[in-house]
C-alpha positions as CSV (number, residue, x, y, z in Angstrom):
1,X,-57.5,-21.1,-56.7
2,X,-57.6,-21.6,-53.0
3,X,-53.5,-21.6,-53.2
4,X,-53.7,-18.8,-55.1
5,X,-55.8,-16.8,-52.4
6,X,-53.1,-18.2,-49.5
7,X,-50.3,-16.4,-51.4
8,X,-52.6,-13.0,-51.4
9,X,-53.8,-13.1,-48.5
10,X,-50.4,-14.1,-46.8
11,X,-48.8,-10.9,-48.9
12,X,-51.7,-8.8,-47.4
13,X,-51.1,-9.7,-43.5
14,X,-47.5,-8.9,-44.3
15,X,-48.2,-6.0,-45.6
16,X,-50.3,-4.7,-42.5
17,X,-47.5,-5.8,-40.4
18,X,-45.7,-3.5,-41.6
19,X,-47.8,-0.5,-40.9
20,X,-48.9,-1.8,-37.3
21,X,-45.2,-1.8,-36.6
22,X,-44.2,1.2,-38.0
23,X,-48.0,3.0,-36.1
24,X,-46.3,1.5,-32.9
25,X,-42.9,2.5,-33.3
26,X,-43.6,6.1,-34.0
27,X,-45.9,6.1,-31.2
28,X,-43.7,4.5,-29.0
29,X,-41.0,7.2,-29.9
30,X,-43.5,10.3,-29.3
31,X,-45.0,9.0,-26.1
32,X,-41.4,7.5,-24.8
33,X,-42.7,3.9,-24.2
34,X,-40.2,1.6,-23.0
35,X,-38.7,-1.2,-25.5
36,X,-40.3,-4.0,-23.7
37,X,-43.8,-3.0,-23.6
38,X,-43.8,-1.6,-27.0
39,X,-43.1,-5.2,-28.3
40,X,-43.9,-7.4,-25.7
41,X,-47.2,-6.0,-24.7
42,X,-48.8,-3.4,-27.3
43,X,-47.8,-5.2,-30.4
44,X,-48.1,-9.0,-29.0
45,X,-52.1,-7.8,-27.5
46,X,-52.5,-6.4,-31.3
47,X,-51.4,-9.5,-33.6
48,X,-52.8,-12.6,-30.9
49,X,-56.3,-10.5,-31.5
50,X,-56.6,-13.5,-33.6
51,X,-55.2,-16.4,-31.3
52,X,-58.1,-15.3,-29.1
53,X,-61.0,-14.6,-31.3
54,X,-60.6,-18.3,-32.9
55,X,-60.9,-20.1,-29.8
56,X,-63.6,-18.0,-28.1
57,X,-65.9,-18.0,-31.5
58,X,-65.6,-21.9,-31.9
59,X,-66.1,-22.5,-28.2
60,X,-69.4,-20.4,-28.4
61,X,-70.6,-22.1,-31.6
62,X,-70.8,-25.5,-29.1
63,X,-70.7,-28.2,-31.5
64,X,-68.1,-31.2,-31.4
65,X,-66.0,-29.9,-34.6
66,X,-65.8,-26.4,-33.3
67,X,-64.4,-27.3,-29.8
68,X,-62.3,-29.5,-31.6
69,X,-61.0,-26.9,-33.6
70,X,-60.5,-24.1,-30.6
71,X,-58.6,-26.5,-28.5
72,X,-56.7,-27.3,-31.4
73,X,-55.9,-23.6,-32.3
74,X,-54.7,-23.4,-28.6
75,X,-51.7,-25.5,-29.0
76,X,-51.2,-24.9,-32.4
77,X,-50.5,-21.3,-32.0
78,X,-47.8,-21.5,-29.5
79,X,-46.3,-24.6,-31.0
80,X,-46.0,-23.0,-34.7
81,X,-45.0,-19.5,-33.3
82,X,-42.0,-21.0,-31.0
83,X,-40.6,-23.7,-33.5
84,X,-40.7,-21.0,-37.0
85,X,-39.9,-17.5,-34.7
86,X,-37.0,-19.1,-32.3
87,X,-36.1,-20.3,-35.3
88,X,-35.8,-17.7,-37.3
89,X,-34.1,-15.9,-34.3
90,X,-31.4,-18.5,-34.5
91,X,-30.8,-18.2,-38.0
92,X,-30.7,-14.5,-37.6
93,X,-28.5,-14.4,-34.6
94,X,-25.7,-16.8,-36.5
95,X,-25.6,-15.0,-38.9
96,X,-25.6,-11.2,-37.9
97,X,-25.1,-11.7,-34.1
98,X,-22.4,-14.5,-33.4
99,X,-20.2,-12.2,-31.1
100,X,-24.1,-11.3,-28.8
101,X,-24.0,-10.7,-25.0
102,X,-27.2,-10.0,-22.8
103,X,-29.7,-10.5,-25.8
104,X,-32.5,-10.9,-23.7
105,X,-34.1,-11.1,-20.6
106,X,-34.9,-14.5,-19.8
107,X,-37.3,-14.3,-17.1
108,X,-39.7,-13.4,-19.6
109,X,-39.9,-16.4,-21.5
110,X,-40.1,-18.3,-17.8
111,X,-43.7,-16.6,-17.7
112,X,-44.8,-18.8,-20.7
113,X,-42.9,-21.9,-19.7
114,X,-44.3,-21.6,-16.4
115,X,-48.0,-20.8,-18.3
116,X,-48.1,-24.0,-20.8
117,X,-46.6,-26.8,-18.6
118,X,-49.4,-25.8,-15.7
119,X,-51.8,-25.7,-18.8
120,X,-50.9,-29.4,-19.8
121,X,-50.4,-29.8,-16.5
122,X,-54.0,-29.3,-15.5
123,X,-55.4,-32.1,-18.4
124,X,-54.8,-34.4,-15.4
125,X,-55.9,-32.5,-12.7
126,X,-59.8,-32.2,-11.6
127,X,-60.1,-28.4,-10.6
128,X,-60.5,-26.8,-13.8
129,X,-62.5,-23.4,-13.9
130,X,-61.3,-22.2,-10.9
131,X,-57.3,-22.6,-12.6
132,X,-58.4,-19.2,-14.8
133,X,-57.3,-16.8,-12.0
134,X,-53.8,-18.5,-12.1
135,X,-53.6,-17.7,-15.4
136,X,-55.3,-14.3,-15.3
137,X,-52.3,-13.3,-12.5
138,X,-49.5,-14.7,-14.5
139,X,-50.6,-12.4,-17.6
140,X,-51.1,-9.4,-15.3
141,X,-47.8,-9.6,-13.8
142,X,-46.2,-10.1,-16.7
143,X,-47.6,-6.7,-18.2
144,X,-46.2,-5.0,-15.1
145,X,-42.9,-6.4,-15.3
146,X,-42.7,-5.3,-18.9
147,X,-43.3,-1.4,-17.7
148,X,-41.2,-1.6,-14.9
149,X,-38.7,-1.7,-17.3
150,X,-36.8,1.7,-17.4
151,X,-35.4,1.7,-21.1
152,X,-37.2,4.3,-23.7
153,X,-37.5,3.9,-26.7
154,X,-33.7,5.2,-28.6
155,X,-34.0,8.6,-30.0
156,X,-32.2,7.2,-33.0
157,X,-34.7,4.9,-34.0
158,X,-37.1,7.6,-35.3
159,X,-39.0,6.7,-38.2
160,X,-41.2,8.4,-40.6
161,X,-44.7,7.4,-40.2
162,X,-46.4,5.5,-43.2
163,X,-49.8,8.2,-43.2
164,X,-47.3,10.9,-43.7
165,X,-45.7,10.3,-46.6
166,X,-49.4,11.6,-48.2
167,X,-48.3,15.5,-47.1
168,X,-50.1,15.4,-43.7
169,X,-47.9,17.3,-41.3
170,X,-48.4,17.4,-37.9
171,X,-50.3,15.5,-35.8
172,X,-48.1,12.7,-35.1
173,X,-49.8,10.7,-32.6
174,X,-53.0,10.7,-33.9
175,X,-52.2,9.6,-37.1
176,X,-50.2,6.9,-35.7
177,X,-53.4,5.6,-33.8
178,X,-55.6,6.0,-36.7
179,X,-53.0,3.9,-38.7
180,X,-53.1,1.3,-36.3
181,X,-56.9,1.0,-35.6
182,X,-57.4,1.0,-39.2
183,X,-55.1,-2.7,-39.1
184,X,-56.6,-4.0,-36.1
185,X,-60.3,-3.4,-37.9
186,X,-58.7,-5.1,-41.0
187,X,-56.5,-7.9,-39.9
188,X,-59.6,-10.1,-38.8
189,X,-60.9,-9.6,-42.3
190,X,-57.6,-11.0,-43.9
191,X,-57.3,-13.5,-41.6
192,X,-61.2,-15.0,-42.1
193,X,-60.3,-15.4,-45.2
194,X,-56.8,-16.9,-45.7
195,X,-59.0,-19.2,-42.7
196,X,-61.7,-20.3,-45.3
197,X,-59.1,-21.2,-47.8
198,X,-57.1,-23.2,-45.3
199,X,-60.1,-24.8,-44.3
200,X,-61.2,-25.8,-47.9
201,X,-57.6,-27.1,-48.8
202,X,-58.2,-29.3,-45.6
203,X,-61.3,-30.6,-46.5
204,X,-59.9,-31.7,-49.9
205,X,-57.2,-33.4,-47.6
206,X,-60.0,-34.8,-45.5
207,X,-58.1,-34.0,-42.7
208,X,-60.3,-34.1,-38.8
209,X,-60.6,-31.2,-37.1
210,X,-57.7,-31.4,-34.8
211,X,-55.0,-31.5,-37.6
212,X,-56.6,-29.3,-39.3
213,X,-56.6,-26.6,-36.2
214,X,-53.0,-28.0,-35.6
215,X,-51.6,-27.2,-39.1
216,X,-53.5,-24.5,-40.7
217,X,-54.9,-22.6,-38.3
218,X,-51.4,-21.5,-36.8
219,X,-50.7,-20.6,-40.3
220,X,-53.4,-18.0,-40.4
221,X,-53.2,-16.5,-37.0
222,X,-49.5,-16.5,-36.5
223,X,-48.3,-15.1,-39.6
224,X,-48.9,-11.4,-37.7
225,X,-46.1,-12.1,-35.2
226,X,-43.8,-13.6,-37.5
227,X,-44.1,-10.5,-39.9
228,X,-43.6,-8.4,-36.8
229,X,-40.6,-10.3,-36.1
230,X,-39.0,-10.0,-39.3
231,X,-39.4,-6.7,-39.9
232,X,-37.7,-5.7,-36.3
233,X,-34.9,-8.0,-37.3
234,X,-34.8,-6.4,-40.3
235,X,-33.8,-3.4,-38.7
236,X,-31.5,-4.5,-36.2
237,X,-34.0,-4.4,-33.3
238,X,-33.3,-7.9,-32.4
239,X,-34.9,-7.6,-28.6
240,X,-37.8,-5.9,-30.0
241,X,-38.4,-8.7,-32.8
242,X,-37.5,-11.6,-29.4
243,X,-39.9,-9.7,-27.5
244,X,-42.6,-10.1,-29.8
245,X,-42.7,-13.3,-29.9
246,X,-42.2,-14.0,-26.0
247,X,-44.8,-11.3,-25.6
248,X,-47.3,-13.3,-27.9
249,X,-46.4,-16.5,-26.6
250,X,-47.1,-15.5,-23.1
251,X,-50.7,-14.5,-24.2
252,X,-51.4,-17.3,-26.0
253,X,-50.3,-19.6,-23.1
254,X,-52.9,-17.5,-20.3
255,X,-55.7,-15.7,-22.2
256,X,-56.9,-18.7,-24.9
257,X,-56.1,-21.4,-22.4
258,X,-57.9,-19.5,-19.7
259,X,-60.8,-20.0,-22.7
260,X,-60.4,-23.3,-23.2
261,X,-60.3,-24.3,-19.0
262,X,-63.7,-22.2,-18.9
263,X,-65.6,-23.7,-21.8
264,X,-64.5,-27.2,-21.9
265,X,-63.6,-30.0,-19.8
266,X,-59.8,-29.5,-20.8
267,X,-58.8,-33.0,-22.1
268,X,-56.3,-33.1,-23.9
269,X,-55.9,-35.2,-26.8
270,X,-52.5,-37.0,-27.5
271,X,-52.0,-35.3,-31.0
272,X,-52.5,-32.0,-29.4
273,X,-50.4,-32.9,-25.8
274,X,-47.3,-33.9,-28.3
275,X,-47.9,-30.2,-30.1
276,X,-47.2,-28.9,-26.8
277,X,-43.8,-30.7,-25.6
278,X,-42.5,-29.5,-28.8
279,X,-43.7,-26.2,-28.1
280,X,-41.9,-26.4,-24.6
281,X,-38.9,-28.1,-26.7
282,X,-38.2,-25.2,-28.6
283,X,-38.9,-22.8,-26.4
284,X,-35.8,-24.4,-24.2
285,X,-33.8,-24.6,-27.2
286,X,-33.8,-20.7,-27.8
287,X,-33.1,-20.0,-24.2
288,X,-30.4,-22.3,-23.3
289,X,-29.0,-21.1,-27.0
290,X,-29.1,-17.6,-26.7
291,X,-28.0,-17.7,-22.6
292,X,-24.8,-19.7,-24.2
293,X,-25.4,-22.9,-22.7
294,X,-25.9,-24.4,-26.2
295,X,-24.5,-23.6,-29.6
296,X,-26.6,-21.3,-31.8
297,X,-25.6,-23.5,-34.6
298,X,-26.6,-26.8,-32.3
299,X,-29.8,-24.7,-31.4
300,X,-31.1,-24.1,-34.6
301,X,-30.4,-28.2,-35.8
302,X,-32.0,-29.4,-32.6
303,X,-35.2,-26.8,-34.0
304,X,-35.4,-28.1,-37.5
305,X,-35.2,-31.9,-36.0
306,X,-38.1,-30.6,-33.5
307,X,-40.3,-29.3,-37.3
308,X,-39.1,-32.2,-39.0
309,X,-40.8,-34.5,-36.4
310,X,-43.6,-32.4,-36.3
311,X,-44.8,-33.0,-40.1
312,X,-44.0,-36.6,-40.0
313,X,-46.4,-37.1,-37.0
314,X,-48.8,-34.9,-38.5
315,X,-48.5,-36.8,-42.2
């Protein structure tokens, strides 16, 4: 039955991707938002809602299997979302995109790299709490980067919003925000429970607390920004559906670590250390791929050896 429930409730956050992107688009259009923070910022705060909420509630429960399970979530996140998105990106860009030039800004995707290695960085270091503001500044400069960015979004792209196919003419934008609160209130619902599902399957498995948060947990909460993804890659919006993914990955690598620095002591288990050199691993892969230093077909073998390893560790 549980399985059952995964499949529904994996159907459902897809199906709420799709009317958070489509809120953001059209209100990205109407208020001329630049590309980059439409997907980098707007969408990537709205889907890693989760990715913080998970750490922050087990960290305030306070028992030993609850900060097991936020620190856990911490690396999971970022290690699922940069192994399945880059990817998917990969497979994408070989087989739509071979003939690509200036894809993507890279300095972006420096802001997580530089984000997660400080983060493991810091399991062997003693200053811990203080290490928040560091982590606080590389997120705020990050955002402003994003809307220094001159680009609007392209007149072309105009879409019909979702709430308007029911006859309501007119007021554009604040349909498009009611359509998007109206995920953001129901997307922690969905996730609890595809969560409690996950977490029964594990305990049939009798699997600790750490693999479990490894494993499943990404599975829950990182589902939103590979919907996104998809569906901006679905319509040709490659950078959008890139910048997602950066976007969330820069989040994840500041705001829940920034939670986990102030709550615990920040030591870092070996299963959960190893979940975060593959993270960095792929995350290298996509760059040096899509700046042409590697072969996108090299790229995305190097990626499914970097998944590969990952289950047979975790098995």
């Amino acid at each position: 039955m549980d399985f059952i429930l995964i499949l529904v409730y994996m159907l459902l956050i897809y199906g709420l991707a799709e009317l958070i992107v489509n809120a953001i688009d059209v209100l990205a259009h109407e208020l001329k938002i630049p590309e980059g923070v439409t997907s980098s910022v707007i969408a990537s705060l709205v889907t890693t809602l989760p990715e913080f909420l998970v750490p922050l509630i087990s960290f305030l429960k306070g028992s030993k299997e609850t900060m097991h399970i936020g620190l856990g979530s911490i690396f999971g996140g970022p290690m699922f979302l940069s192994m399945f998105g880059f990817g998917f990106m990969l497979l994408t860009i070989e087989a739509k995109y071979k003939k690509f030039k200036d894809l993507y800004d890279l300095t972006n995707i420096l802001f997580f790299l530089l984000a997660f290695n400080v983060a493991i960085l810091l399991n062997f270091l003693p200053f811990k709490k203080p290490s928040v503001a560091v982590f606080l500044l590389i997120y705020g400069y990050f955002i402003y980067i994003q809307f220094k960015s001159q680009k609007p979004a392209n007149e072309e792209e105009k879409e019909m919003l979702f709430f308007s196919k029911f006859g309501i003419k007119g007021y554009t934008k604040t349909l498009a925000v009611i359509q998007g609160l109206l995920v953001v209130i129901a997307l922690p619902f969905v996730i609890d429970g595809l969560v409690l599902s996950i977490q029964n399957i594990s305990h049939i498995l009798g699997w600790n607390s750490y693999k479990s948060a490894l494993v499943f947990s990404p599975l829950a909460t990182e589902l939103p920004e590979l919907s996104n993804a998809f569906i901006w890659a679905r319509k040709g919006r490659l950078k959008s559906s890139i910048g997602n993914i950066v976007g969330s990955l820069v989040f994840q690598s500041c705001m829940p670590v920034s939670l986990g620095l102030w709550f615990t002591d920040w030591h870092i288990p070996n299963m959960l250390m190893i979940g975060g050199f593959l993270s960095i691993l792929s995350t290298l892969t996509f760059s040096l791929s899509i700046s042409k230093a590697l072969n996108v077909r090299i790229g995305i073998i190097i990626i499914l050896f970097i998944i590969v390893l990952y289950f047979l560790y975790i098995l």
